[in-house]
Structures are given as structure tokens and as C-alpha cells.
C-alpha positions as CSV (number, residue, x, y, z in Angstrom):
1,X,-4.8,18.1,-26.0
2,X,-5.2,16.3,-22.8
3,X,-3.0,17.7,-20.3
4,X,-2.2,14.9,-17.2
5,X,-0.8,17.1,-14.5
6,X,1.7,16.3,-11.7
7,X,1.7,18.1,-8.9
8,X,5.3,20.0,-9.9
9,X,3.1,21.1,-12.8
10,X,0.1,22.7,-10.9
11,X,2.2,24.0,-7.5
12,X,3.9,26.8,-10.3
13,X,0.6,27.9,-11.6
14,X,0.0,28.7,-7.5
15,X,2.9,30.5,-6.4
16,X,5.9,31.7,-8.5
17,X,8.5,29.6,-9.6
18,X,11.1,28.9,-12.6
19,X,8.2,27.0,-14.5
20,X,5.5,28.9,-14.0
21,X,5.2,30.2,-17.6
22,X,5.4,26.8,-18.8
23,X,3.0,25.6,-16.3
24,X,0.4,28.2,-17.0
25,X,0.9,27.9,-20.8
26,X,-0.1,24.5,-20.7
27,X,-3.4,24.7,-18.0
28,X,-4.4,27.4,-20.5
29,X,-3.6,25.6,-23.8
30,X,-5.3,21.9,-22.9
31,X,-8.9,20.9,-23.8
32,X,-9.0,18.3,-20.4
33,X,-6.7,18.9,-17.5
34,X,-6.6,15.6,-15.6
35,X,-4.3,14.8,-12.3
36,X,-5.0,12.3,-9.4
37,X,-6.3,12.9,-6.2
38,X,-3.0,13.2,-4.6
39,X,-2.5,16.2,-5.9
40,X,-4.8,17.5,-3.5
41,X,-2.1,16.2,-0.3
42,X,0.7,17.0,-2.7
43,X,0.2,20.9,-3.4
44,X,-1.0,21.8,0.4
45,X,2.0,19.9,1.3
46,X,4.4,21.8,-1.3
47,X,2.5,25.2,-0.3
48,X,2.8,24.8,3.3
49,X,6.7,23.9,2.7
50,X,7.6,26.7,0.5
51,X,6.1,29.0,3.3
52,X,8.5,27.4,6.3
53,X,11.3,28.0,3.4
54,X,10.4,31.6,3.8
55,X,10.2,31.1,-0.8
56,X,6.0,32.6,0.2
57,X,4.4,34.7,2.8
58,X,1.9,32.7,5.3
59,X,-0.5,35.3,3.4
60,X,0.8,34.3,0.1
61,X,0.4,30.8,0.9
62,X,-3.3,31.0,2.5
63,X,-4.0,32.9,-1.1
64,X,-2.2,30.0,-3.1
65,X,-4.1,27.3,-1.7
66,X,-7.4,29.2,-2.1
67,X,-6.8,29.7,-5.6
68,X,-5.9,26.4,-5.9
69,X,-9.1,25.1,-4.2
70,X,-11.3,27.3,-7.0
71,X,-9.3,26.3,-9.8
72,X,-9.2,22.2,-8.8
73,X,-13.1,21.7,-10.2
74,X,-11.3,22.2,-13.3
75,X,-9.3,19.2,-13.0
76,X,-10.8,15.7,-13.7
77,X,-9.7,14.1,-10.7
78,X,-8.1,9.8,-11.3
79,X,-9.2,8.2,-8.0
80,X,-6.7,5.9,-6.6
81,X,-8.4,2.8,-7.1
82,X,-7.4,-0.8,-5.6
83,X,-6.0,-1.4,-9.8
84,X,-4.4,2.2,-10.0
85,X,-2.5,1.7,-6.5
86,X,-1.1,-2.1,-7.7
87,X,-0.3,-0.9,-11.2
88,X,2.0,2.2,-9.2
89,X,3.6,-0.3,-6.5
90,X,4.3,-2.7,-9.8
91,X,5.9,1.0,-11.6
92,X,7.3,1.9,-8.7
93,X,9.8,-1.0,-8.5
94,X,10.0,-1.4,-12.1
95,X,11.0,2.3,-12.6
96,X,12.8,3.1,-9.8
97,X,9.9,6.0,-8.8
98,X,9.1,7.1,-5.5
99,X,5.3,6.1,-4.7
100,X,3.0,9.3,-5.1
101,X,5.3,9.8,-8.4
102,X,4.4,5.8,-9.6
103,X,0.9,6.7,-8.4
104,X,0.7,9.9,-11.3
105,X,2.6,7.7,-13.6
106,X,-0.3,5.0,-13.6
107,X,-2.6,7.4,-13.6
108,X,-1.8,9.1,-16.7
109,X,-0.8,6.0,-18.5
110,X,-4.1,4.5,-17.5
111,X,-5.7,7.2,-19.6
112,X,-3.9,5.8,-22.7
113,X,-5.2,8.8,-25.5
114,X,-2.9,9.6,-28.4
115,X,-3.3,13.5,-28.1
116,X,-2.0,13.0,-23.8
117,X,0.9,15.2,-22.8
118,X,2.1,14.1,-19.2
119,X,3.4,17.4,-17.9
120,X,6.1,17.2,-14.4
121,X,9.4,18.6,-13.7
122,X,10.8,15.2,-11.6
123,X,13.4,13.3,-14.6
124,X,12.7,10.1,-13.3
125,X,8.9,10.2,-13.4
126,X,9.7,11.9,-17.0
127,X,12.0,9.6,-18.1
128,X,8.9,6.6,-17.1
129,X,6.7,8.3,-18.8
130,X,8.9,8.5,-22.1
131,X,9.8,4.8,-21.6
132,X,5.7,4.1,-21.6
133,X,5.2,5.7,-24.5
134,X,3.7,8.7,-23.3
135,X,4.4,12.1,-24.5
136,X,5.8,14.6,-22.1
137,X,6.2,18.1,-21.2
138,X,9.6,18.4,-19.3
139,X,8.9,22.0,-17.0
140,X,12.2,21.9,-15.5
141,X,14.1,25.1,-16.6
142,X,16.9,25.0,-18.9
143,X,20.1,24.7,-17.6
């Protein structure tokens, strides 16, 4: 299984949250982990946020990010290219998805591999996916 990650799919592996079982089940589980480079922005940005929440320690979120700096290698990284950033402004209007969100959309998409699970926790980036044709793995708890 290819596993195309969002960033609300790695952040939970990080730091503890509702879908962190979920999350961690499925980084173990894959043969090829693959998420864009935003992730990079996207998970210091969610790290540093759930520390000013007071959700992490500034210890807990300096340990976080340095675990996910060791672990990111394992990740192939999609680069946004000049095609990747047109085909996510064209999904972004198209789906109604906020830009880093069309940006991972196009990105796994682009990958187009029968055994692909697009794994997120954001229902409108899901519910693109799903209209794509793309298999997904929703992480959002059960309600």
C-alpha cells in the first residue's frame, strides 16, 4: 500500500491526538509513505500552534518536531512543481479546497497507483479525493 499523507495525518503520529492510533497504524502498515513538501511548513506550523494552545509543552513540542525531522527521510517528498501548483489552483476552485489542501490533493492524485490510500482528517479534502477516484483513509474520530 502506498500511503499519501496530509499533514492532519503525520502531526498525530507527533504529538497526541484523537487519531493518533489511526495515524500510526497506517505510517506502520504502508510499503511507501509519500506527502508534499508542505508538509514540512504545515506540521512546524501545527506543532508550534498546539504549544501557544497550551494542548503540548514548549519541551513537548521541541521533542515533536525533532522526531519529526528524523522520521521525514522516510517520506518521499512531491515537490511543488510549476504543473503540481496549476493543477491545485485549478482543484482548488473546482473543489471548493483551501490552497495547501488543493496542493496535497494534486499531489496524491498525481501519483495515480491503484493500491494509493490518501490518508487526512479535513472532509472537504476527503470528500475531493473520493470524487477523484482516490481511496481514502478518513482519521477523523467517530462521532
Amino acid at each position: 500500500m502506498i500511503a499519501y499523507l496530509d499533514t492532519s495525518a503525520v502531526v498525530p503520529i507527533l504529538i497526541a491526538e484523537p487519531s493518533s492510533d489511526t495515524c500510526r497504524r497506517v505510517w506502520r502498515d504502508a510499503d511507501r509513505l509519500v506527502s508534499s513538501r508542505l508538509t514540512v511548513v504545515e506540521a512546524g506550523a501545527a506543532l508550534a500552534m498546539a504549544q501557544r494552545q497550551g494542548r503540548i509543552t514548549a519541551d513537548e513540542e521541541r521533542g515533536a518536531w525533532a522526531n519529526f525531522l528524523r522520521i521525514w527521510p522516510d517520506v518521499d517528498v512531491v515537490e511543488l512543481t510549476v504543473d503540481l501548483a496549476l493543477t491545485a489552483a485549478s482543484l482548488a476552485a473546482s473543489m471548493a479546497l483551501r490552497g495547501y489542501d488543493a496542493v496535497h490533493c494534486a499531489a496524491a492524485t498525481q501519483l495515480q497507483d491503484r493500491d494509493l490510500l490518501a490518508v487526512a482528517g479535513d472532509g472537504r479534502l476527503l470528500d475531493a479525493w473520493r470524487a477523484l477516484g482516490v481511496a481514502v483513509v478518513d482519521t477523523r474520530p467517530l462521532v
